[in-house]
C-alpha positions in Angstrom: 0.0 0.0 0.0 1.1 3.3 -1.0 0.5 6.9 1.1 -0.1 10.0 -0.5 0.2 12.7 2.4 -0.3 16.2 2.4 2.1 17.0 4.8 1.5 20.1 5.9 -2.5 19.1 6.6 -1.1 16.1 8.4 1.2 18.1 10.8 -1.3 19.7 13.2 -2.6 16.2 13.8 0.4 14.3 14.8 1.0 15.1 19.0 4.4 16.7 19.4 4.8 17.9 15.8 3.5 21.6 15.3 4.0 23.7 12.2 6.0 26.7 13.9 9.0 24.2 14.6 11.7 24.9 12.5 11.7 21.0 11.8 8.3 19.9 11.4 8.5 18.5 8.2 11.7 16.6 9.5 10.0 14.9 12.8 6.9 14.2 10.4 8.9 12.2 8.3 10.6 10.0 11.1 7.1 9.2 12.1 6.0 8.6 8.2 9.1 5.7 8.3 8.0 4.1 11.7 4.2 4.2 10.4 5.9 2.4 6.9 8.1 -0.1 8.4 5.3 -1.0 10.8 2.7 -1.0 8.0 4.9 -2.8 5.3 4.3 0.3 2.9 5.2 3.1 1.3 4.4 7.2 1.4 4.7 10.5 -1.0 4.9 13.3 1.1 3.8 16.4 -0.6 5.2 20.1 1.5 4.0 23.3 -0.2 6.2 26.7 0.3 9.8 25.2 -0.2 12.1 27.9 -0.1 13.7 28.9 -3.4 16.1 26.1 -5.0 15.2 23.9 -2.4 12.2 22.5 -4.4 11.9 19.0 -5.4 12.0 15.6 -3.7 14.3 13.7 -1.7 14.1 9.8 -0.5 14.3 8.9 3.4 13.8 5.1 2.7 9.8 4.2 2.2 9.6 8.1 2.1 9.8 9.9 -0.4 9.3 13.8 0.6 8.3 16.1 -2.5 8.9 20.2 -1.7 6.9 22.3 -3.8 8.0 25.5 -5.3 6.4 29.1 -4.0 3.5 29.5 -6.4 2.0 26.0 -6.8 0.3 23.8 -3.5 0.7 20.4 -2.5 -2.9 20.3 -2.9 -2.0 20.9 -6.7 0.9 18.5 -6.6 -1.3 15.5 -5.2 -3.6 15.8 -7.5 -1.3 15.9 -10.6 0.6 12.7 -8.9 -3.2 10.9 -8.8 -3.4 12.2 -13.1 -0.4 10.7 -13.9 -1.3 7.8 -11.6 -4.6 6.9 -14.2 -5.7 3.4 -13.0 -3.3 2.4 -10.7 -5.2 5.5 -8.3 -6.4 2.4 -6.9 -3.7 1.1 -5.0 -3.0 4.3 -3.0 -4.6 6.0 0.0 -5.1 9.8 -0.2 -4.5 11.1 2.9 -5.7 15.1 3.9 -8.3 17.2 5.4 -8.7 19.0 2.3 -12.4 18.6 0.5 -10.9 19.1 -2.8 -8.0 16.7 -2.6 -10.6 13.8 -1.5 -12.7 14.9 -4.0 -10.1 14.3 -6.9 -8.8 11.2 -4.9 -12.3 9.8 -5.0 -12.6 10.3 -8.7 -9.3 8.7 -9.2 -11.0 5.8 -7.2 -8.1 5.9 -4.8 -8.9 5.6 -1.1 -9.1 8.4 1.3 -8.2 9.6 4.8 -8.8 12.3 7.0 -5.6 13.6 8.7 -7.3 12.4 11.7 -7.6 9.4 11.0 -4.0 9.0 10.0 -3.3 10.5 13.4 -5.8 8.3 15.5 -4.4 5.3 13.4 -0.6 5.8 13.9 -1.7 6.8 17.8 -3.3 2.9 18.0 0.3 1.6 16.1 2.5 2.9 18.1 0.3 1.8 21.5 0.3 -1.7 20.5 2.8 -3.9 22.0 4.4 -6.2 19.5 3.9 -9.5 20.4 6.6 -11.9 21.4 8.0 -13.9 18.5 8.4 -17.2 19.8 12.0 -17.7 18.1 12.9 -15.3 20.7 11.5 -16.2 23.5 13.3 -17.0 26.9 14.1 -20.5 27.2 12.5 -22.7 30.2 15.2 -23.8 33.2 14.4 -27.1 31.7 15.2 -26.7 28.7 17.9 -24.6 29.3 19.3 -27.6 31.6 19.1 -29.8 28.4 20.9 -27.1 26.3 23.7 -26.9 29.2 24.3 -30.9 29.3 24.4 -31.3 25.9 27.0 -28.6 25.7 28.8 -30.0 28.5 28.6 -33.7 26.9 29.6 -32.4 23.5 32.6 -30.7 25.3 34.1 -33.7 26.5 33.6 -35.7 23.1 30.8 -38.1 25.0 27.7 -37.5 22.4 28.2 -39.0 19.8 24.9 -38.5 17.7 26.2 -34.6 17.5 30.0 -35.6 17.1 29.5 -37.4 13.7 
């Protein structure tokens, strides 16, 4: 699955990230490759106002972070990406606030998300605690006896069904 974000609309959602720190779009996109990694996907950032010659896009990853020049929006910029995307719309999630981004998302037949429920979402992620995997789970004094004799037996050339 692949995010289209409009960065800037998903900023004011995300607790600890506000829009007057000098490095918002920075902490957004550490918390856009956690989200990936622990969602096994992909995001296109979209950040309007990029300074001039700073404009264009740069890859953290599964993020890729587009900057958009003074004079065009990343509202405009997602909804080129989702023309050029034709068909294959289908396979992404749209997400933003903005009624006229969903709008041309749901007529590209690609899925939408509010902001907040990106927010509410990653909030519910990042509270879950990953479950054990058994390949690394502690071992039992039992078998951790077992493991120790056969060690020790091995060790002093005894077992030979491990010695072959």
């Amino acid at each position: 699955m692949t995010y289209i974000i409009d960065g800037h609309n998903l900023i004011p959602k995300i607790p600890g990230i506000d829009l007057s720190d000098p490095d918002d779009e920075s902490r957004l996109i550490k918390v856009l490759q956690q989200f990936c990694r622990l969602r096994r996907s992909k995001a296109l950032v979209y950040f309007d106002k990029a300074p001039p010659g700073m404009s264009g896009s740069k890859n953290f990853g599964s993020v890729r972070a587009f900057y958009i020049r003074q004079g065009r929006t990343a509202d405009d910029a997602i909804m080129a990406k989702l023309g050029k995307l034709g068909k294959r719309a289908r396979n992404v999630t749209v997400v933003s606030s903005d009624r006229q981004v969903q709008q041309a998302a749901r007529a590209a037949h690609a899925r939408v998300m509010t902001s907040d429920a990106f927010a509410a979402e990653w909030k519910t992620l990042i509270s879950e605690e990953p479950s054990l995997d058994i390949r690394n789970r502690p071992l039992s004094e039992q078998e951790l006896a077992e493991w120790e004799a056969l060690f020790k037996e091995r060790g002093q050339g005894k077992n030979t069904k491990y010695n072959k």
